[in-house]
Each structure stands twice: as C-alpha cells, then as structure tokens.
C-alpha positions in Angstrom: 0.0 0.0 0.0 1.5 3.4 -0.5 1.7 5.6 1.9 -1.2 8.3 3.3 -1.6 10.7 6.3 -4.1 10.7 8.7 -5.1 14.0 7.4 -5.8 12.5 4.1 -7.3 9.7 4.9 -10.1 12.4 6.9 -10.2 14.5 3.7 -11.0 11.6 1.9 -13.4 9.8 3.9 -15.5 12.7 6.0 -14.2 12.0 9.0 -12.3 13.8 11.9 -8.6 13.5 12.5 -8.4 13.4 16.8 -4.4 13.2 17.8 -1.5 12.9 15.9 -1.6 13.3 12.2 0.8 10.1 11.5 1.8 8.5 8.1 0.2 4.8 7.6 1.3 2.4 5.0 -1.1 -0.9 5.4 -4.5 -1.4 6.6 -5.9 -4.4 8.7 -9.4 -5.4 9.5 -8.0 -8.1 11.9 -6.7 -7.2 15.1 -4.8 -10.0 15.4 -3.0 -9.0 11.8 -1.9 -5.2 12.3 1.5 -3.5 11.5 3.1 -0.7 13.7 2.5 1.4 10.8 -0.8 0.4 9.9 -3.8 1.2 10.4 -6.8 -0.8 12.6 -10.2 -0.2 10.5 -12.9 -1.4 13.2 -16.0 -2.6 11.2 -19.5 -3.1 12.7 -21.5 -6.3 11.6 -24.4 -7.6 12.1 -22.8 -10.0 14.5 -19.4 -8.6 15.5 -18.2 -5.4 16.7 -14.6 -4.5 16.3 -14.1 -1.5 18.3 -14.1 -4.4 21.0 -10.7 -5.7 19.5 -9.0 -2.3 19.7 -6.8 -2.8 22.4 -5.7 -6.3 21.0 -5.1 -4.1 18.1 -3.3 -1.3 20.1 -0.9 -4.2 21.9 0.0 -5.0 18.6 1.2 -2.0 18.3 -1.0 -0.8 15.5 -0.1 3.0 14.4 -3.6 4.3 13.9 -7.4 3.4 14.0 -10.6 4.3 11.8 -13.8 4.2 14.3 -17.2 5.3 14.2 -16.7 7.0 17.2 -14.3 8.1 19.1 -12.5 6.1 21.5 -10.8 6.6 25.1 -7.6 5.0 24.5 -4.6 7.6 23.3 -3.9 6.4 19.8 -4.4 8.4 16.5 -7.7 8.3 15.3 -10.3 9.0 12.3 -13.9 8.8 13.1 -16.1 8.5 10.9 -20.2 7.3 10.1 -19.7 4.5 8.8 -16.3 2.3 9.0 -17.1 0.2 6.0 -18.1 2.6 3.6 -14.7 5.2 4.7 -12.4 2.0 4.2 -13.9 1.7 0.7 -13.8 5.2 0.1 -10.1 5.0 0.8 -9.4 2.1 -0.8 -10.6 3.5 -4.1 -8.6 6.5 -3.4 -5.4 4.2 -3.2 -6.2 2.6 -6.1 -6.5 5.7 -8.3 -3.5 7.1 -7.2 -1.8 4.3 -8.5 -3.4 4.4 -11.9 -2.8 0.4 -12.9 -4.7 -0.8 -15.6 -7.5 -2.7 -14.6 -10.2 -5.4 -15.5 -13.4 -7.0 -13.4 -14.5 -10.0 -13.9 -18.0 -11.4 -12.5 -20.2 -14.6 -13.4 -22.0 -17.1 -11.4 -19.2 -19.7 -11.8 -15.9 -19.3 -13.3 -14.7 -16.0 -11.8 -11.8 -17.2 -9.9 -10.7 -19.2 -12.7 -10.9 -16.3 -15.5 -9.0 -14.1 -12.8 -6.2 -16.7 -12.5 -6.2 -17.2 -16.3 -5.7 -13.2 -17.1 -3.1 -12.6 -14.4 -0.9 -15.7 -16.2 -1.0 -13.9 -19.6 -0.7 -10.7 -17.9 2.3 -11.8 -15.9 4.2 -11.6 -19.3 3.9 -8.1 -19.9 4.0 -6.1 -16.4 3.6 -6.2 -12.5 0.0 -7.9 -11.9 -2.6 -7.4 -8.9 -4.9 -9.6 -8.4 -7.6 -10.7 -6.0 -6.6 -13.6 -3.7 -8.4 -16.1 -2.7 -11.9 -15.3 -2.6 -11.1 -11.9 -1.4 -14.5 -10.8 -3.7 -17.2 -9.1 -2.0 -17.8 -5.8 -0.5 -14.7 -6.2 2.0 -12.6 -8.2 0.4 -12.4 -5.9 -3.1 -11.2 -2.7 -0.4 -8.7 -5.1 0.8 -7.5 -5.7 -2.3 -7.0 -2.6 -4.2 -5.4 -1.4 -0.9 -2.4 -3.7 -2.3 -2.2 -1.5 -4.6 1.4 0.0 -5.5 2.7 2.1 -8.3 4.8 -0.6 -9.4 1.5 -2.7 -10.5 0.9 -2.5 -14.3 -2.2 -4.2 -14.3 -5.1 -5.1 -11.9 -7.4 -7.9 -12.0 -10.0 -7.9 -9.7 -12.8 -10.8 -8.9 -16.4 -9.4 -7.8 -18.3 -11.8 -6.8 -21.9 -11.1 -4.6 -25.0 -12.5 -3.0 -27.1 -9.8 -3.4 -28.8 -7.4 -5.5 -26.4 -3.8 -5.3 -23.0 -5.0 -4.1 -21.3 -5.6 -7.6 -22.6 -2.1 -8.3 -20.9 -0.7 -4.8 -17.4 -2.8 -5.5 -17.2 -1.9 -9.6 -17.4 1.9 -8.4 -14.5 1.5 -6.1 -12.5 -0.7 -8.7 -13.5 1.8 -11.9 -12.0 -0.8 -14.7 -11.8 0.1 -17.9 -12.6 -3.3 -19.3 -15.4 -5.8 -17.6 -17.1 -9.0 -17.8 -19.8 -10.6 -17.1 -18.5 -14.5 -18.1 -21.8 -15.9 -17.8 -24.8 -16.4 -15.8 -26.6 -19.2 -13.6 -29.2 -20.4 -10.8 -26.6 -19.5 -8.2 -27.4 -17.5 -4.8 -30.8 -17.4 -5.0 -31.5 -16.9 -1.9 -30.0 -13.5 -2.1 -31.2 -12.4 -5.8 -34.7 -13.8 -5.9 -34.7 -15.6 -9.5 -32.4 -15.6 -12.5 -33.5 -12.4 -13.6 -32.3 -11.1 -10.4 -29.0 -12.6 -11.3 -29.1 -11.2 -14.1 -29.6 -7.9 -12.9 -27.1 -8.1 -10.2 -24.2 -9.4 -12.5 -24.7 -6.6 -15.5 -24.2 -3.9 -12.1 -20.4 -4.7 -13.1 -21.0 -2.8 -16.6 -22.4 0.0 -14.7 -18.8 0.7 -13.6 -18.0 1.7 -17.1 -17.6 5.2 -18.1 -18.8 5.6 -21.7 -16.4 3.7 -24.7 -14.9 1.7 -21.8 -15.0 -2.0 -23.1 -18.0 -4.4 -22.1 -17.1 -7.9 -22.9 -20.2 -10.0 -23.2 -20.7 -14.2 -23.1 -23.1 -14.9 -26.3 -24.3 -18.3 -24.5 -24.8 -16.8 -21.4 -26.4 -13.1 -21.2 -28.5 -10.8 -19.8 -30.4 -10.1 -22.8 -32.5 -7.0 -22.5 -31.4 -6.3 -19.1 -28.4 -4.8 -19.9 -29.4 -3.3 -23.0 -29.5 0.8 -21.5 -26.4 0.1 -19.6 -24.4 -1.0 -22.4 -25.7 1.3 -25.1 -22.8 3.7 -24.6 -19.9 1.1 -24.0 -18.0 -0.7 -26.7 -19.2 -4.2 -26.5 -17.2 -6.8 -27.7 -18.6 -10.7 -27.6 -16.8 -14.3 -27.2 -18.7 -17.8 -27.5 -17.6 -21.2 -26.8 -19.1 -22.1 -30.3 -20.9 -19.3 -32.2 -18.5 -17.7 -34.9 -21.3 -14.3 -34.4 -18.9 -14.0 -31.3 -15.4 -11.9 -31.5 -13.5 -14.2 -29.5 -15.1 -17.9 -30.4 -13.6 -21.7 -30.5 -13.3 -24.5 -33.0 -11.6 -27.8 -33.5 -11.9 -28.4 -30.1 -10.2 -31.5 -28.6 -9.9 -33.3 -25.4 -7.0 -35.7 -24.6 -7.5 -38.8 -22.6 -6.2 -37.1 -19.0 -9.2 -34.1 -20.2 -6.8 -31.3 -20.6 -8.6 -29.1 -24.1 -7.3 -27.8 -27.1 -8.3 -25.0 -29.3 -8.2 -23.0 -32.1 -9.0 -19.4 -30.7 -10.4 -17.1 -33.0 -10.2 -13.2 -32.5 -10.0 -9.9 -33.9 -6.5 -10.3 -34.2 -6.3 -13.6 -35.7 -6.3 -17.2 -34.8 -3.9 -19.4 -32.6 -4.2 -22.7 -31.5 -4.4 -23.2 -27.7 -3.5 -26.3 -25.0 -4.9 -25.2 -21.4 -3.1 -26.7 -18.2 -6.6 -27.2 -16.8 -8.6 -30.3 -17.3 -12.4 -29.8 -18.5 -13.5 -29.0 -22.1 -15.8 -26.3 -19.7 -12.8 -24.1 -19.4 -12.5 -23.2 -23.0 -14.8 -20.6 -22.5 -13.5 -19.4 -19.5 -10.2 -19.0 -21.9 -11.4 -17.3 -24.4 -13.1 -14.7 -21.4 -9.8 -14.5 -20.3 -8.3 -13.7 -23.8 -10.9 -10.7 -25.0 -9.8 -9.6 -21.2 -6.6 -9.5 -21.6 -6.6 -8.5 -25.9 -7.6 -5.2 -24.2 -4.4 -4.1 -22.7 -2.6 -5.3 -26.2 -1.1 -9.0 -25.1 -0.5 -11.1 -28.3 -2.1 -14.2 -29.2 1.1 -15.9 -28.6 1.3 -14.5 -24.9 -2.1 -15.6 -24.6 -1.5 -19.1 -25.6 1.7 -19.1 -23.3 -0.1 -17.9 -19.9 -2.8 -20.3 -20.5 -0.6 -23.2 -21.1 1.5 -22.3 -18.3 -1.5 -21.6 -15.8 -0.8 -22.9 -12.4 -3.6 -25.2 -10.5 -6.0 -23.6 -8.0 -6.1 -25.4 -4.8 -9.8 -26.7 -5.2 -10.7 -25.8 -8.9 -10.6 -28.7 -10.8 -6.6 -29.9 -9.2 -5.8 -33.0 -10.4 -3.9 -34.8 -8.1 -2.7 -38.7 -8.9 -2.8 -39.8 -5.0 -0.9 -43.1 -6.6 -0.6 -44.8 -9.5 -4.2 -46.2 -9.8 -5.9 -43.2 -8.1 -6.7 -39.8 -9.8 -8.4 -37.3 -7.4 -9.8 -34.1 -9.7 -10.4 -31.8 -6.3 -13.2 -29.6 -7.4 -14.0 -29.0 -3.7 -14.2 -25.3 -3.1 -17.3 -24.1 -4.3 -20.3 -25.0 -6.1 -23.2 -24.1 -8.6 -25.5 -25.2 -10.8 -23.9 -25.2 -14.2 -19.9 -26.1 -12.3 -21.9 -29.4 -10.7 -22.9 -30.1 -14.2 -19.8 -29.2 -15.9 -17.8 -31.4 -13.5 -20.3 -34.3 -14.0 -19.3 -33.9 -18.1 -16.0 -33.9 -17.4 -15.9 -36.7 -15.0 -17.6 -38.9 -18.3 -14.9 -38.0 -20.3 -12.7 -40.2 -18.3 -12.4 -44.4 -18.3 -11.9 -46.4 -15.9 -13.5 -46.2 -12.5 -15.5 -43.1 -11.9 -16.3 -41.6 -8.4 -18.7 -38.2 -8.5 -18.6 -37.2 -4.5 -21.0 -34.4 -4.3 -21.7 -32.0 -1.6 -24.5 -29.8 -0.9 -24.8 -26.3 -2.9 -26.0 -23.4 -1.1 -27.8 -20.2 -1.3 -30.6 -21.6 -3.4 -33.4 -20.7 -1.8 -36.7 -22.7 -2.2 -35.9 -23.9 -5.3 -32.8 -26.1 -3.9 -34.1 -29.6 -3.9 -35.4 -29.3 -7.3 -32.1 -28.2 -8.7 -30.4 -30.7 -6.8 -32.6 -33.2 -8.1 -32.0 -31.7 -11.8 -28.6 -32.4 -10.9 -29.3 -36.4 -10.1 -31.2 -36.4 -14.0 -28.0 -35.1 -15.3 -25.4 -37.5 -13.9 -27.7 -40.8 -14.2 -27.0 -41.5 -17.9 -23.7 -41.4 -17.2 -23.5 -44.7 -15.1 -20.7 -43.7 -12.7 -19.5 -47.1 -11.1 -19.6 -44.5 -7.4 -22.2 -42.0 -6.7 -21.5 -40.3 -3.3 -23.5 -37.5 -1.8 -23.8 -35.4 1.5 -26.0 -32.7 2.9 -29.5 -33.2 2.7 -30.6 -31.9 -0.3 -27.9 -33.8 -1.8 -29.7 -36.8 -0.8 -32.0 -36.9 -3.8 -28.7 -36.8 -6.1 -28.2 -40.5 -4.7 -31.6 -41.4 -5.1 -31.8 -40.3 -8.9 -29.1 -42.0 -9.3 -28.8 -45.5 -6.8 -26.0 -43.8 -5.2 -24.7 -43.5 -1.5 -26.0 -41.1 0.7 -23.9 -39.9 3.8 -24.5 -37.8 7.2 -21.0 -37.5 8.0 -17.6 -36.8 6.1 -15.6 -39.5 7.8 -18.0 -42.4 7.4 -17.8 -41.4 3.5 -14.3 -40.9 4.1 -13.9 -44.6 5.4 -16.4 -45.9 2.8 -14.1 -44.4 0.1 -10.9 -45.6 1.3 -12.4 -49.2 2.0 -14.0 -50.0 -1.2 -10.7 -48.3 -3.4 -8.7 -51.0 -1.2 -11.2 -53.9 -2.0 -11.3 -52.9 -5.8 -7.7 -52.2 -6.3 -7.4 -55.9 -5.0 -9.3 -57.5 -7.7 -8.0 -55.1 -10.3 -5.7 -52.5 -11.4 -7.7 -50.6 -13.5 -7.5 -47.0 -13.1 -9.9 -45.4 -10.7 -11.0 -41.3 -10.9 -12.6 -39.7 -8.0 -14.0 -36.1 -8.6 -14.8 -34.2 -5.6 -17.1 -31.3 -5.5 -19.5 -28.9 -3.5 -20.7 -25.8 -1.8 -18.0 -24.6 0.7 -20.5 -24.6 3.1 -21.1 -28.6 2.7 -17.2 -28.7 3.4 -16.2 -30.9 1.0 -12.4 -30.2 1.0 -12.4 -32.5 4.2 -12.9 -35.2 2.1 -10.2 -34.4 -0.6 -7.9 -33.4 2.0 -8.1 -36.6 4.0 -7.4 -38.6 0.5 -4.7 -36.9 -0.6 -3.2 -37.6 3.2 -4.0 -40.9 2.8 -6.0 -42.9 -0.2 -5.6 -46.1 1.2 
C-alpha cells in the first residue's frame, strides 16, 4: 500500500482527524493482523463489533485506527459514520493514485478461474494485482485494491456477490476500464430472488464503465434486454464457446485422454491454436473470457497461448492430483453451482476407468434447492458412474436419482471411500477417478484433504 496521512485519509473519507496526524502504510481489519504502521479499521457487523478488539489491536502496536466514534484510548484516530463505507472510500482512493490498468470480472461460476487465467498472460507483460483467494465481495475488493502499488501495471480484480447492489458498490470503487460478465446461472438465490435477479445483479459490473470503456459479453450466457441501456454507450465486444457471431469464439476443439482441451482461438487479431493446463473442455470458455480480457491491454495471441498453457492449479478448482498410480483425485471441492456441478459431471464422463462423482450440498438456493439438486441427479444418471457419493441433505436426492450412496458425516464417507478403493484395487488395477465437488458450506475439501493424506 503506499503511503497516506491521517489528514488525508479524513479528507478523503468525511471523517475527523483526533491526535497525531501520522503517516500509515497498510490497513488491517484483523486485530490480530496489524502493523506498527498500519492502520486498525474497526468494522460493525451484524454479528461482530470490532471497536471491542481495539486494544488487541493497540498491543499490537497498531499506528492508527478508523472508528465510528471516538475512542478513550490515546492512539491516533479518524472517526467517521460508517467504518465500511470510509475503508472503501479510501481504498478506491489508493487505487486511483496508483493508476494500474485494470479489468473485473463477474459470473456465477468461473470467476476465480478467469481471474487466474488473465493474471498468467498478464504476468508476461507487467507487474499484476490480483484478487486472492476469494477476497471478492464488498470487503474483500477494499482489501485488495489497498495492495495497490505504483509498481502494478495491471489489476485484475474478482467481484463476486450475494445480493442485489453489491457488484454495483465494488465496480465503483475498482473503476476498470474493461469488464465481464462470463456468464450467468441459478446460483445464490437466496439473495437475488430468480435468475432475472442474477441477471440484474451481475450486468451492475458494466455500470462501472464510463462511456467507450470496453464491455465484454458471453453470447451463451447473457443478460439479454437487461443490460441493453447500460451497455448502449460502451463498446461491446462478444466471445462464445461455439458461435462464430462472437469476437472471441472456439473451434476444433479436442480433449485428450487425462481431459486437458485444445483450441483453435479465433479473434479480432487472428487465430492461434491453444492447449490449457486445466482439465475440463468447460474451461475453454472461461479461456477465451480470459483472452478478449486480456486483448484489451494489447497481449498477443502468442502470450495468450503461453499464460494459459503455463497456468498454475488452483487449490480446489478442478486440481488433479494422482494420489498413486491407480488413483486420480480431480479436487473440485471449493465451491459449487449449478452449471460447475454439471460441468464437472461432463468432465468426470470423459474419463475411463472407474468413476467416483462425490457431491456436496450447494448453497444459497433458496426454495428452489431440492429441485435443482434433483435436476442435478437427472444429469449424472446417464452417465452410469460405477460411485455415486452424496452429503448434505438436499444432496440426498442426487443419490436417489441416481442409486447412489447417501452420507451424514464426512468421515464415514471418508472410510467408505478408502475401503471400497482398497477392495477394488485388489481385484483389479484398473485406473480409478474420484471427482470431488461442492458448496464450501457442505465442506467438502475434508474429504479431498483426507485422500490426498491418505488414499488407502
């Protein structure tokens, strides 16, 4: 983070400067994280009040704090209304000031991957920041640009949300000049009502566009109408999996036997055959996202080609881990939606051999959840996976669709798992898969953790 005065930082966000007007260079929302020259921002939840951690804070030695009142204990402080709307206020501010380049991506399932995918072509050209983790909603996105340093070339940032209004908030604190929507699904329901409301909530990203700023748009996966006023003054460019309409678009797609795609990408620019270093014929759209991302701050199609077949695994997404040489894990465990369940179920078929689908619970699907689970279950049935494992209840009619194996606890399904591979590998060598996959609520890396500790 560069560096900013107390002073500024109450010029910037409103507030009042009480005691020393000190110099800061990081921010911390954690108490138990904080830097002599950082400053403590004390956010108010609905749960969880940190003003009560400020003297954890202050033992750490923190330099400053941002409150929302002021507070007895003699450090430098800025007061303010409203904690979490100052730290994105000043987060914003940092992030201007160091003027990087700058792309947002949003979707219902994809985003992380996308993100990962641009900052490996990016990589090749400049200084890259980008949003760790799943540091994506309306306090993670201050935290990241806060990383910001003039040294960064390029920024790409990951909104994701759960509700109607925060990709609005977040893309007016990032202000990119290029943005994405990469496609849109039944995912977090709960919080956006219907598809429509997805819809709605995802194209907020485009609203973060000033006028001729670039809108990049998914052909198979849109907002239709919805976005129609919002994008009328941006310069709208369009990739497809399949449809040669599209400005980015693929053909001669293949899949070699381990399921890692190729490509022929086709663009504005030209065309260029492409391998990814991520199984799943799925991600060849999240590739060509990546590419009409990344076209727009001028990297070739070579360096394109070259970050995407050089992309490191994400722990979770789709890792492909051989836990021996009969075993394959494909660790798919960190999150889960709709279309990801069904794309993993496709590119679980791809495979011979054995085939395990181990599915968790997805979340935030209001009342429509058992019906999409059950949707789910229709999907995978015709493709006669020797192993059907489920857990969480809604799960449950995943294993019925399908005469699978319903569990209430991750180490019996653990055990089950690591007793039958044991009893088959026994009678036979032949080469065994086991795809793991579900919401992070249903905590499903428990499972692929414990394998990859031990598989037998």
């Amino acid at each position: 983070m560069i560096e900013v005065t107390l002073e500024q930082i109450a010029q910037i966000t409103g507030g009042e400067l009480h005691g020393n007007n000190t110099t800061v260079n990081s921010v911390s929302t954690d108490s138990r994280h904080v830097e002599s020259q950082g400053l403590f921002i004390a956010l108010v939840g609905e749960r969880f009040d940190a003003h009560e951690f400020i003297d954890e804070a202050l033992a750490k030695k923190t330099g400053a704090v941002l409150v929302a009142h002021p507070i007895e204990q003699q450090v430098a402080q800025v007061v303010v209304k409203d904690t979490k709307l100052a730290m994105g206020q000043l987060a914003a501010w940092v992030h201007q000031q160091c003027d990087t380049k700058t792309l947002a991506i949003t979707g219902s399932c994809g985003k992380t991957t996308v993100k990962e995918m641009c900052a490996a072509i990016l990589e090749q050209k400049g200084s890259v920041l980008f949003t760790a983790g799943n540091f994506n909603n309306d306090i993670g996105v201050p935290l990241t640009l806060f990383r910001t340093t003039p040294e960064h070339d390029y920024s790409v940032i990951e909104l994701g949300a759960n509700h109607v209004g925060e990709i609005a908030y977040t893309t007016q604190l990032v202000k990119p000049s290029v943005a994405i929507v990469n496609n849109v699904a039944a995912a977090h329901l709960e919080g956006f009502g219907s598809i429509d409301g997805v819809k709605r909530a995802k194209g907020e990203i485009y609203q973060g566009l000033t006028a001729d700023k670039v809108a990049i748009v998914n052909l198979d996966s849109q907002g239709e109408a919805l976005w129609g006023d919002v994008l009328s003054d941006k310069h709208v460019l369009t990739f497809s999996a399949n449809n040669e309409q599209a400005d980015y678009y693929a053909s001669n797609v293949t899949v070699n036997e381990d399921g890692y795609p190729s490509f022929l990408l086709h663009s504005p620019a030209g065309e260029q055959r492409v391998t990814l270093n991520l199984i799943g014929q799925h991600n060849v759209a999240n590739a060509l996202a990546a590419a009409a991302l990344t076209a727009q701050f001028g990297a070739t199609l070579k360096e394109i080609a070259h970050g995407l077949s050089h992309l490191a695994p994400v722990k979770g997404r789709v890792e492909t881990v051989e836990l021996n040489a009969n075993v394959r894990l494909i660790d798919d465990s960190y999150n889960a939606s709709v279309p990801a369940v069904k794309a993993a179920i496709e590119l679980l078929g791809q495979f011979t051999g054995k085939r395990w689908l181990i599915l968790g619970n997805m979340a935030e699907l209001g009342q429509q959840s058992l019906e999409l689970h059950r949707q789910l279950g229709e999907h995978a049935a015709p493709f006669n996976f020797d192993y059907i494992l489920t857990y969480g209840e809604d799960a449950r009619v995943i294993s019925e669709e399908c005469q699978g194996i319903h569990f209430d606890d991750h180490d019996t399904m653990i055990e089950y798992i690591r007793t039958e591979l044991a009893n088959s590998l026994t009678a036979s060598q032949q080469k065994h898969t086991l795809l793991v996959k579900g919401a992070n609520s249903a905590g499903m890396f428990k499972v692929a953790k414990a394998l990859k500790e031990r598989v037998l």
